[in-house]
MARDO-976549 format. One record per residue (C-alpha): residue number from 0; x, y, z; chain. Coordinates in steps of 0.2 Angstrom, whole numbers, plus 5000, padded with zeros to 4 digits. Each point is the difference from the previous one (the first is absolute). Layout:
// MARDO-976549
SITE|NUM|X|Y|Z|A
...
// end
This chain:
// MARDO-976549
SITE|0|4932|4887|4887|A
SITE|1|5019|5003|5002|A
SITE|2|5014|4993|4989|A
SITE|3|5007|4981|4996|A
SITE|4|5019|4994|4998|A
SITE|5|5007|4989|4990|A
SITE|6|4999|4988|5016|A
SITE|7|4978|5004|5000|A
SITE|8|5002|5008|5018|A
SITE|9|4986|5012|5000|A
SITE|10|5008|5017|5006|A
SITE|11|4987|5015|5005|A
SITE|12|5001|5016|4993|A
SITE|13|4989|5007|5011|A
SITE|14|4996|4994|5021|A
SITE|15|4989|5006|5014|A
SITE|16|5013|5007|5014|A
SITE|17|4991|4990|5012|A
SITE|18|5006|4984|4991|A
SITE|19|5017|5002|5002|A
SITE|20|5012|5002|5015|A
SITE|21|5018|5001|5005|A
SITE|22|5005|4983|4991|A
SITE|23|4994|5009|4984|A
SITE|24|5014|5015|4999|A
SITE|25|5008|4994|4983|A
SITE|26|4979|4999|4993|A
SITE|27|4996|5015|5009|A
SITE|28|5014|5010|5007|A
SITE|29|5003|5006|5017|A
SITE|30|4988|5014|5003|A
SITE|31|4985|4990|4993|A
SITE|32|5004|4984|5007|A
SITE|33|5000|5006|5018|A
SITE|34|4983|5009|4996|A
SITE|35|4992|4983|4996|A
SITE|36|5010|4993|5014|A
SITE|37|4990|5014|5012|A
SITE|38|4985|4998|4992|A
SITE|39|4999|4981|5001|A
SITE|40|5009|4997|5017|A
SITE|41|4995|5014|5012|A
SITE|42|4984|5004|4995|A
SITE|43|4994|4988|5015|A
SITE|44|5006|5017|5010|A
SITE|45|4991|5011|4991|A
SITE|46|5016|5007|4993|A
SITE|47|4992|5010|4983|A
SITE|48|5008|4999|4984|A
SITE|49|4991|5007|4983|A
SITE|50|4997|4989|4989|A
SITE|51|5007|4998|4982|A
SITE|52|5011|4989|4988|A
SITE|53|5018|4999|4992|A
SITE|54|5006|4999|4983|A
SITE|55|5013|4986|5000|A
SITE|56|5019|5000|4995|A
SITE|57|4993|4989|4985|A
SITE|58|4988|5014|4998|A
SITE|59|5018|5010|4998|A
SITE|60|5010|4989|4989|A
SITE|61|4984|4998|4988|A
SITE|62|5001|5021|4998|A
SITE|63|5019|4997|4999|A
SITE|64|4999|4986|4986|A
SITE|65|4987|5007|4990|A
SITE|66|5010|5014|4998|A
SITE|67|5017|4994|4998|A
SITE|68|5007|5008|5013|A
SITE|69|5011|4988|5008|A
SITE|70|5015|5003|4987|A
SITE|71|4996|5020|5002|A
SITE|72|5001|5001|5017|A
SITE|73|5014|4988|5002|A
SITE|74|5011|5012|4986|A
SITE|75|4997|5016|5013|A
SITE|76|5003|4990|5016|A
SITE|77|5016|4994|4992|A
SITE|78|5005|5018|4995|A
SITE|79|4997|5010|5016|A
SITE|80|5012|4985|5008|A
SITE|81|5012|5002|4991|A
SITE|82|5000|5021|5000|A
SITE|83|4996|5002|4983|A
SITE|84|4983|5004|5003|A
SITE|85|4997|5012|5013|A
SITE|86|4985|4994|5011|A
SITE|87|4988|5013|4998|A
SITE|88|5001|4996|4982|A
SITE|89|5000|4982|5001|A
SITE|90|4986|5001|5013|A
SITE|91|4990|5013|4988|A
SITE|92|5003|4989|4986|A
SITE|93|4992|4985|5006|A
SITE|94|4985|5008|5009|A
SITE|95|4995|5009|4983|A
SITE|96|5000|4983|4991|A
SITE|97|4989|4992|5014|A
SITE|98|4988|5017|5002|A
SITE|99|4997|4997|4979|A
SITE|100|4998|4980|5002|A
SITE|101|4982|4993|4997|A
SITE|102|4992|4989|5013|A
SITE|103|4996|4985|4995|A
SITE|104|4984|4995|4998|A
SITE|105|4995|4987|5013|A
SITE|106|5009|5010|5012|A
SITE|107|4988|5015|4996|A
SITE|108|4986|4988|5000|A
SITE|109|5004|4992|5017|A
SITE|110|5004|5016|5009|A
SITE|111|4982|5008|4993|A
SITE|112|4992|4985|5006|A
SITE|113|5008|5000|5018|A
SITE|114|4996|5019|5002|A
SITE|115|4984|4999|4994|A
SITE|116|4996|4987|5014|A
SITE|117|5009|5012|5012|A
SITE|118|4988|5015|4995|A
SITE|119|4985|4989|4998|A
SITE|120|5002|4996|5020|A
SITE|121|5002|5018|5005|A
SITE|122|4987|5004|4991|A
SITE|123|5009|5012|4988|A
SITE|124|4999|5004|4984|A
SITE|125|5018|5004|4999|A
SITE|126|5008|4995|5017|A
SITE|127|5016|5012|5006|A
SITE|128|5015|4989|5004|A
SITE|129|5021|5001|5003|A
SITE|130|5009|4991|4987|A
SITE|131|5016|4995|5008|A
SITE|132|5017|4993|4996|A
SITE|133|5007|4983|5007|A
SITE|134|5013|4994|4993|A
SITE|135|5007|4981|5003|A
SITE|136|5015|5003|5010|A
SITE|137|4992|5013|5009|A
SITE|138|4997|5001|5021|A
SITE|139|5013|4988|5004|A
SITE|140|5006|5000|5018|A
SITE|141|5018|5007|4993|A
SITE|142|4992|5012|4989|A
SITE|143|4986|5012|5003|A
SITE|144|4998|5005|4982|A
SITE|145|4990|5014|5006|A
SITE|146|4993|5011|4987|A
SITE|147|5009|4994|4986|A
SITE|148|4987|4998|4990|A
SITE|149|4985|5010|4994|A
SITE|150|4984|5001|5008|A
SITE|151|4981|5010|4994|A
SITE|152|4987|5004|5009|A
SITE|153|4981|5005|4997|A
SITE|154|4999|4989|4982|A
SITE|155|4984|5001|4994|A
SITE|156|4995|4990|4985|A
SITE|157|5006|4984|4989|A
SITE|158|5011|5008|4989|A
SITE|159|5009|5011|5012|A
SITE|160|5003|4985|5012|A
SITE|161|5009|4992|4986|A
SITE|162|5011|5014|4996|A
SITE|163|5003|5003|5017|A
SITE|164|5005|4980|5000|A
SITE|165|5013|5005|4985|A
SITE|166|5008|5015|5008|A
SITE|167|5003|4986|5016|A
SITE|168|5007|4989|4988|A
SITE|169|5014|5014|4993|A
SITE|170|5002|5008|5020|A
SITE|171|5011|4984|5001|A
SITE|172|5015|5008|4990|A
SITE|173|4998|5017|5007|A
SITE|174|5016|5007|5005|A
SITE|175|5000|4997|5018|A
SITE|176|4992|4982|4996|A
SITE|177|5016|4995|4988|A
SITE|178|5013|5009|5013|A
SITE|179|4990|4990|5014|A
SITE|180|5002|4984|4993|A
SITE|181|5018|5003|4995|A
SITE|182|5004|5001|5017|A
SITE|183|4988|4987|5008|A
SITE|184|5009|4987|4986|A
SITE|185|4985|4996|4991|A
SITE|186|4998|4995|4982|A
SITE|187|4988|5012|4992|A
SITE|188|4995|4989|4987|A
SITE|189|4994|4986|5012|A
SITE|190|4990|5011|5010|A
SITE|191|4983|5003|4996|A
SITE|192|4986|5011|5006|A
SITE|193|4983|4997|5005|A
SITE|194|4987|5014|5001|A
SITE|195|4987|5000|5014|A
SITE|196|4983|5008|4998|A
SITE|197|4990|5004|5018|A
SITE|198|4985|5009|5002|A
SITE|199|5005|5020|5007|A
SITE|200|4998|5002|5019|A
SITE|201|4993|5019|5001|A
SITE|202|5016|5005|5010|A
SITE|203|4999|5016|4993|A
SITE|204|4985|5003|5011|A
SITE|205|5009|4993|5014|A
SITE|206|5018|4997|5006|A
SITE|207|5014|4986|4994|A
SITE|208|5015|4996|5005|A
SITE|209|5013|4987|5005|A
SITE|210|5005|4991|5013|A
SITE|211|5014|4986|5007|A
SITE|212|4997|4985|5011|A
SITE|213|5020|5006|5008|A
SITE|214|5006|5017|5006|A
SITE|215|5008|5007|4982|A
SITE|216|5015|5008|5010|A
SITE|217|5007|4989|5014|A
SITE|218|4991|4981|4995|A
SITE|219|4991|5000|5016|A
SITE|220|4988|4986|4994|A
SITE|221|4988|5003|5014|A
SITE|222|4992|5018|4992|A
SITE|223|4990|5004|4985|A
SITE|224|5004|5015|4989|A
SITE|225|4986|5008|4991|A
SITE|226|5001|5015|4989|A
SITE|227|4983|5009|4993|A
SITE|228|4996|5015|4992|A
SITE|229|4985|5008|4991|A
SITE|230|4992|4993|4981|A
SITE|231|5010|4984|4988|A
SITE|232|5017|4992|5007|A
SITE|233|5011|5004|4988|A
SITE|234|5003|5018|5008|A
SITE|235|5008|4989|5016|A
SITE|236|5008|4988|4988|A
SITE|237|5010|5014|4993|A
SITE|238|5002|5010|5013|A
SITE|239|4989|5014|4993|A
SITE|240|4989|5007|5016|A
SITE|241|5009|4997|5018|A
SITE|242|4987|4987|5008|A
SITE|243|4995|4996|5017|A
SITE|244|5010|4986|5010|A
SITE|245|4991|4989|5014|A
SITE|246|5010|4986|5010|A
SITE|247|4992|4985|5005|A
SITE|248|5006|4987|5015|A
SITE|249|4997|4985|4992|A
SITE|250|4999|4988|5015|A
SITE|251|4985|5010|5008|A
SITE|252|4990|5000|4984|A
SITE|253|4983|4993|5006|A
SITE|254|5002|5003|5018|A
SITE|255|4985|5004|5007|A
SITE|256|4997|5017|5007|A
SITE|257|5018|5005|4995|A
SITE|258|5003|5013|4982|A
SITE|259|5019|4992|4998|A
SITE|260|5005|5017|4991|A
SITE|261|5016|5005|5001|A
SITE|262|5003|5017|4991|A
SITE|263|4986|5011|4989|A
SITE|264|5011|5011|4987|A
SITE|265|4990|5013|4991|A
SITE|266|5007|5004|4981|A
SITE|267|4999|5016|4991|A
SITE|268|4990|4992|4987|A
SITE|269|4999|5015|4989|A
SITE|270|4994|4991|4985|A
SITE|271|4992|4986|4994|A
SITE|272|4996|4989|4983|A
SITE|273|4983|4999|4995|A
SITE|274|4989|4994|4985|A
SITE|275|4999|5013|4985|A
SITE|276|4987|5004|4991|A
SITE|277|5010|5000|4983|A
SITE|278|5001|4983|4991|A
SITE|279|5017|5001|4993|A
SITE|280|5007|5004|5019|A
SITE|281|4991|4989|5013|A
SITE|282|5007|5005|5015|A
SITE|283|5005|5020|5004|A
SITE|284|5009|5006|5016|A
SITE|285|4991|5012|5011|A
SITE|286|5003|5010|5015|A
SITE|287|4993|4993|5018|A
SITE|288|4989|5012|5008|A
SITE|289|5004|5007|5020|A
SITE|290|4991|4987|5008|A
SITE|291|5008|4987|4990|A
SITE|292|5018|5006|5003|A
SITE|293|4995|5002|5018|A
SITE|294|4992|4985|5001|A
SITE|295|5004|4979|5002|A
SITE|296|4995|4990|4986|A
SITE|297|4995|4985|5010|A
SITE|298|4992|4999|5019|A
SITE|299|5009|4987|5013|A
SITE|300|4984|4985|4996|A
SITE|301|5008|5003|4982|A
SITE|302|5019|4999|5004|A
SITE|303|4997|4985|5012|A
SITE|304|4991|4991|4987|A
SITE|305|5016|5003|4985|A
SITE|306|5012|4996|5015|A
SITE|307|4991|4983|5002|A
SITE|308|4998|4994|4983|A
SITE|309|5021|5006|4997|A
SITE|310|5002|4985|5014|A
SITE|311|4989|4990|4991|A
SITE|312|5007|5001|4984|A
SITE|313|5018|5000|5007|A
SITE|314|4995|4984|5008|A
SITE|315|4994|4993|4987|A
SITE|316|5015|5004|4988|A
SITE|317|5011|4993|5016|A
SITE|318|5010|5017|4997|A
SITE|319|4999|5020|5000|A
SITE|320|4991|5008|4986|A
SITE|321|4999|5016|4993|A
SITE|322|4980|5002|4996|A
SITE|323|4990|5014|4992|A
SITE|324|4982|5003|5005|A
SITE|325|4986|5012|4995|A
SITE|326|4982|5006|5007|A
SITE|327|4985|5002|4990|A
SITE|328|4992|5017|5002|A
SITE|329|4984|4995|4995|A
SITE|330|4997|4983|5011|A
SITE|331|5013|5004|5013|A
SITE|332|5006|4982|4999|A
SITE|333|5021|4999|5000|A
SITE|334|5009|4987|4988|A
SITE|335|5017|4993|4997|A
SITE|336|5007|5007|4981|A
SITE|337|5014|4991|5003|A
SITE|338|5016|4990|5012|A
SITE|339|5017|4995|4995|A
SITE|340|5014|4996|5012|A
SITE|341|5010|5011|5008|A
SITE|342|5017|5001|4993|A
SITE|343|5010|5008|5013|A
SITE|344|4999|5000|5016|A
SITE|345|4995|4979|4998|A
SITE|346|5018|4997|4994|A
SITE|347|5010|5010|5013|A
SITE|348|5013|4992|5010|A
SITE|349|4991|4998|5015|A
SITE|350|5018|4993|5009|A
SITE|351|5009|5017|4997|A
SITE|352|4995|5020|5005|A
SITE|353|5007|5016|4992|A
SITE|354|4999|5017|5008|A
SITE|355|5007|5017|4993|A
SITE|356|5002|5015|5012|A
SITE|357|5006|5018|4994|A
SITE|358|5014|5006|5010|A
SITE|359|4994|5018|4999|A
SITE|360|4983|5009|5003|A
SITE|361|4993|5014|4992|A
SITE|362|4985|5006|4993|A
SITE|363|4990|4993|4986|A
SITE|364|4997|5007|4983|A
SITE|365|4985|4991|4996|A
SITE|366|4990|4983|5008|A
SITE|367|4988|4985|4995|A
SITE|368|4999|4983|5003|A
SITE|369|5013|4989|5001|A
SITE|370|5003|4984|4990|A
SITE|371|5012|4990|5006|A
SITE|372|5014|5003|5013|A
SITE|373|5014|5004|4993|A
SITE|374|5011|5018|4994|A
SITE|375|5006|5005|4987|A
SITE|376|5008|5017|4992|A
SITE|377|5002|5007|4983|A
SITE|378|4995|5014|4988|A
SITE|379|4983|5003|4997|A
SITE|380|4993|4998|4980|A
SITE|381|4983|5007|5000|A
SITE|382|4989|4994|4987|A
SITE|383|4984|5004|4990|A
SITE|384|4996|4982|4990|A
SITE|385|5010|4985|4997|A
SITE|386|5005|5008|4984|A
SITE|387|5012|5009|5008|A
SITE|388|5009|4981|5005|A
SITE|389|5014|5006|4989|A
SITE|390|5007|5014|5010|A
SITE|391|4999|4991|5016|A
SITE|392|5018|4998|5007|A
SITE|393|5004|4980|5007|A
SITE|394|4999|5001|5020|A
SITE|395|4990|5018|5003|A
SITE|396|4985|5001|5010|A
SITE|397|4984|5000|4989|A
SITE|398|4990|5015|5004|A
SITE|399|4980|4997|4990|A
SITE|400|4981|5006|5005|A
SITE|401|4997|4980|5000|A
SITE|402|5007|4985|4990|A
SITE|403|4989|4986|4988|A
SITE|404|5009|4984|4991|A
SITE|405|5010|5012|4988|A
SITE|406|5010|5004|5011|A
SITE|407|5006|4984|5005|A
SITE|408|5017|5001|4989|A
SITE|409|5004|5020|5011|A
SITE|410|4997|4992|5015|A
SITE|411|5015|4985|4999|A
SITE|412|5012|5015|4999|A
SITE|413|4995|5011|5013|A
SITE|414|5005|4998|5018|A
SITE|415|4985|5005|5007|A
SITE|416|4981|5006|4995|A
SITE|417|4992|5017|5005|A
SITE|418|4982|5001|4994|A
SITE|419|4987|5014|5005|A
SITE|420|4984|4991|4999|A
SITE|421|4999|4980|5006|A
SITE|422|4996|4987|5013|A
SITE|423|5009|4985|5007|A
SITE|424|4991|4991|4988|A
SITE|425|5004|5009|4984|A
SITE|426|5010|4996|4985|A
SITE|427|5015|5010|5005|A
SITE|428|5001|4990|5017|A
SITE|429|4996|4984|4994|A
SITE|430|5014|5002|4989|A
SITE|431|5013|5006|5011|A
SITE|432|4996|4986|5013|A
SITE|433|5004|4988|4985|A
SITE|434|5016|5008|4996|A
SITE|435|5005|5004|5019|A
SITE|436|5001|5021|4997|A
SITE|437|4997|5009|5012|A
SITE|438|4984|5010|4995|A
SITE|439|4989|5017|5008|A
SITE|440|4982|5000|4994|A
SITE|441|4988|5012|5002|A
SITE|442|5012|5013|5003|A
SITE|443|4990|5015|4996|A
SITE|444|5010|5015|4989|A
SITE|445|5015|4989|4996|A
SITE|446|4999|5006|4983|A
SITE|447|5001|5015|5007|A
SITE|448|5011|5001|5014|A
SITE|449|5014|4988|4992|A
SITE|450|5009|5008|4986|A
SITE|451|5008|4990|4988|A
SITE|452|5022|5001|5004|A
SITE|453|4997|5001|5017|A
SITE|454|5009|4986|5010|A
SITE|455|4986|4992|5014|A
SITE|456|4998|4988|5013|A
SITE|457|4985|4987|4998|A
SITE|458|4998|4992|5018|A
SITE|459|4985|4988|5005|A
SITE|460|5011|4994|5015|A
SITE|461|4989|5009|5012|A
SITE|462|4985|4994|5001|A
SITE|463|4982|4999|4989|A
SITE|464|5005|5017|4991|A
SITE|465|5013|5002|4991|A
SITE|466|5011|5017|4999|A
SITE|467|5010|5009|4987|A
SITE|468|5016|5012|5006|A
SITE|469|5011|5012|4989|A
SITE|470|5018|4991|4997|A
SITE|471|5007|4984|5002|A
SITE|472|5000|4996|5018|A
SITE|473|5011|4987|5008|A
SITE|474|4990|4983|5005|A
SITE|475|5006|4983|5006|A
SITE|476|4993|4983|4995|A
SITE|477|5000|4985|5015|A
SITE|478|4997|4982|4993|A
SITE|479|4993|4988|5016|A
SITE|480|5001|4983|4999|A
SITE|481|4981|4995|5011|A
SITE|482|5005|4981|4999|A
SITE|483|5017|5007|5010|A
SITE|484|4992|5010|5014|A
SITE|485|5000|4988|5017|A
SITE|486|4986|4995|5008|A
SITE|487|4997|5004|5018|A
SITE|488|4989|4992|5013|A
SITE|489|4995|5015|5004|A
SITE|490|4986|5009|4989|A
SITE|491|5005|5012|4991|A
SITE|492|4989|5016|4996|A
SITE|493|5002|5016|4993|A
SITE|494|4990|5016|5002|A
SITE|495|4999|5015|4987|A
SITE|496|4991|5015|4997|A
SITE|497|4994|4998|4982|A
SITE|498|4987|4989|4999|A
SITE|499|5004|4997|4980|A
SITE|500|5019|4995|5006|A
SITE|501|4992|4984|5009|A
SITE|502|4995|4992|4983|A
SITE|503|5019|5007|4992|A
SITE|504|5010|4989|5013|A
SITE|505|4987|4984|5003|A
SITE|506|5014|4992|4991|A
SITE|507|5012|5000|5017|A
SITE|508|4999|4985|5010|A
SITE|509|4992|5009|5015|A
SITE|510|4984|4994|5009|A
SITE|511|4990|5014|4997|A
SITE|512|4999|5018|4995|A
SITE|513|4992|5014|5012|A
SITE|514|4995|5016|4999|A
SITE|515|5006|5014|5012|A
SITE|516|4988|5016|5002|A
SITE|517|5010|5011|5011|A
SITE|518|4982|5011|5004|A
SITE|519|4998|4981|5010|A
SITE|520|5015|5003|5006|A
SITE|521|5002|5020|5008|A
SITE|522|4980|5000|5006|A
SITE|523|4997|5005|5017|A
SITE|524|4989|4989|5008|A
SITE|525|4982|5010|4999|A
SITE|526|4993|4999|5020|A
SITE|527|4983|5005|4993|A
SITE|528|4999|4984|4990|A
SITE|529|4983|4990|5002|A
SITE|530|5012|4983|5000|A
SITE|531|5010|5006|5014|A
SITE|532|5017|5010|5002|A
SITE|533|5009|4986|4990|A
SITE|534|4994|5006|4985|A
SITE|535|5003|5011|4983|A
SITE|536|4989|5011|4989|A
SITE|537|5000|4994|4982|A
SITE|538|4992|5012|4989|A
SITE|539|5000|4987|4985|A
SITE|540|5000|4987|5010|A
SITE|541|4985|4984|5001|A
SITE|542|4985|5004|5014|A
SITE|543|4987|4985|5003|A
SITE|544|4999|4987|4986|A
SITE|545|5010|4996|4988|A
SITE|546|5000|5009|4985|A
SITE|547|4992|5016|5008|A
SITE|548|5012|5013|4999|A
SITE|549|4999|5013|5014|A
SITE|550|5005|5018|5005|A
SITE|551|5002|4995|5018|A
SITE|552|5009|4985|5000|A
SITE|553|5011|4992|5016|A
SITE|554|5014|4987|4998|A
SITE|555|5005|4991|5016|A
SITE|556|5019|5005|5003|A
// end
């Protein structure tokens, strides 16, 4: 099966994910080849990947050449360059000629046969799967390419899987896709997409979520970030629900007796996406109930077990990644959906640090999580949708509930990003990484609070939240040079109060970073203590073994 050349290479139209890995991007594209790579390589670790298969760029150009397509497209593309095609009519254009194409038949016939294979082994009539976008220049280590693309969840049946395959092969002129490419320097007519087609993990009974093998923020490679949240992923992709945030000590990981658990953040989680009943509208978004919102998605054995397979996988890949995970509801069992590298924090300047401080104090406005560390001040532009792009003055502060790949071409104008809803691993922080904004997410009532005219002060300079003050406050920007800093023969240490500040300045050349608690500090030593008058009640402190948290705790002073 598959298609021959002129040559007689033999080129598949169709593969098993599990037969392909990262040499196989240009066959494959990014997202599915490092699926297969998972599934083939780290399986021995009982890292869980669900199975599926890939249409193949041939698969793609066969759709593009039975239709002939290729001058179309190549008309629009050379319109909107020039400006005498606006892009959401060039974009528009191309999609509606792809959406009205016909599949050609061995295409139809090899996906009906792979599906049917995947049904037959769940033992479903009509197996529910995501149909998902990877396109062949996608998840490069320079480019994260994230959501791009179009992806479909709970697809049940042969001829929706191969419509949901054709919407995937027109989501690669999208707007955003077009603009995204223009930036990055690809040619869009030399890069094809691939379409993968994995059995559903029941998230929407459980919890997903995403996580990085490298602490988003600072690039303290020694912590892994993990977001979750109530039902399907795509709320956290998109920064639709305001997930939890756990942060793992990598170098601990599998330590006997110890839980290397940094910090347990608990999200609002107000809502959540879930399979509908309605065939024409697979998924719906529903609201989380009080012990959901009140509640964290996954238990510590949980988050330990997602922290070690981030180092295994980032080990593997020999670099951070950026991976999305999911838990099945009905088994309990937790899977990787997907990993790509980290685009950010990976290519920063290791050799140079640079800090902001506001000159001026006063009180905030607003506050959420900071992305990034730097400030930035401006007018506030509050927006309903991306199609408001056209109002949005160069260089104001972009005020939304929460941001998708539409508004990719707002976002390169804007000096900073407000969003009300959000993690650290949504779309609108992603993004802002990439394009070095400064960016608040999660910052509940911004739409609001911030009123569009308004002049503002975005500041992530102080720490893990990030705060929003009314006018432009004077700040200074200090560049330092690591490689210049001396070294000493004596060691040098520094102690703080902010236990989040040690992973911000792991970049200075000191030989360590403590941790001053002034209650340690002020108390009086207690005479009455069972370990003698040397020592110090400690309400939260340990008492007996290891791990056994006691309310009447002694530390030796």
């Amino acid at each position: 099966m598959g298609i021959v050349d002129g040559t007689g290479t033999h080129t598949p139209l169709v593969v098993n994910l599990i037969d392909v890995g990262m040499t196989d991007v240009g066959t494959v594209g990014g997202k599915n080849a490092s699926l297969g790579e998972l599934s083939r390589n780290l399986a021995r670790l009982q890292i869980e990947v669900p199975q599926g298969f890939a249409t193949t760029a041939a698969a793609y150009w066969s759709f593009i050449e039975a239709n002939a397509l290729q001058e179309k497209i190549k008309a629009q593309i050379a319109g909107i360059q020039a400006g005498s095609i606006r892009l959401k009519n060039g974009g528009a254009a191309i999609r509606k000629l792809i959406l009205h194409g016909r599949m050609p038949a061995e295409l139809q016939n090899e996906v009906a046969a792979f599906y049917g294979k995947l049904c037959r082994s769940a033992g479903l009539k009509a197996a529910d799967v995501a149909v998902r976008s990877s396109a062949t220049a996608e998840d490069l280590p320079t480019a994260s390419f994230a959501g791009q693309l179009e992806s479909f969840l709970n697809i049940r049946g042969e001829q929706p899987v191969l419509e949901a395959i054709r919407r995937c092969f027109a989501s690669l002129f999208t707007d955003r896709a077009i603009s995204y490419r223009e930036v990055q320097g690809f040619d869009h007519l030399k890069v094809a997409v691939s379409v993968g087609v994995q059995r559903m993990v029941r998230s929407d009974k459980a919890g997903s979520g995403v996580m990085f093998s490298i602490d988003t923020e600072t690039g303290f490679p020694d912590v892994v970030v993990i977001n979750a949240a109530w039902g399907l992923g795509e709320f956290v992709v998109k920064g639709m629900t305001d997930p939890d945030e756990y942060v793992v000590f990598k170098p601990l990981l599998g330590t006997l007796r110890l839980t290397p658990i940094l910090e347990k953040r608990l999200g609002a989680k107000r809502q959540k996406l879930v399979y509908a009943a309605a065939a024409a509208e697979p998924t719906r978004a529903k609201a989380t109930s009080e012990t959901e919102r009140h509640s964290f998605v996954l238990d510590d054995r949980e988050i330990l077990k997602l922290a070690g397979w981030a180092r295994a996988i980032e080990t593997h890949y020999g670099r951070p990644m950026d991976i999305e995970w999911a838990k099945d509801g009905l088994t309990g069992k937790l899977f990787i959906v997907q990993a790509r590298p980290e685009t950010v924090q990976s290519r920063t300047n290791a050799g140079a640090l640079k800090t902001y401080r506001l000159k001026s104090s006063k009180k905030p406005l607003l506050k959420g999580l900071a992305i990034g560390s730097s400030i930035a001040t401006g007018i506030v532009c509050r927006l309903g949708s991306a199609r408001e792009g056209d109002r949005f003055p160069d260089g104001a502060i972009l005020v939304a509930e929460m941001t998708d790949p539409d508004w990719g071409p707002i976002m390169k104008r804007a000096s900073a990003i407000v969003t009300a809803h959000g993690g650290r691993t949504s779309h609108a922080a992603i993004v802002s990484r990439e394009m070095g904004l400064p960016a608040i997410v999660g910052a509940v009532g911004a739409t609001h609070i911030l009123k569009s005219g308004n002049a503002v002060t975005v500041s992530c300079a102080e720490g893990d939240e990030g705060f929003v003050y009314s006018g432009r406050l004077k700040f200074e920007e200090t560049d330092l040079p690591l490689d210049a800093i001396p070294k000493t023969r004596t060691r040098i240490m520094l102690n703080i109060g902010d236990p989040a500040g040690a992973l911000r300045w792991w970049r200075l050349p000191a030989d360590g970073i403590g941790l001053a608690r002034m209650e340690f500090i002020v108390s009086k030593p207690c005479e009455d203590s069972p370990h003698g008058a040397g020592a110090v009640r400690c309400p939260e402190g340990r008492k007996g073994e290891a791990g056994d948290r006691g309310t009447d705790a002694w530390v030796s002073q």
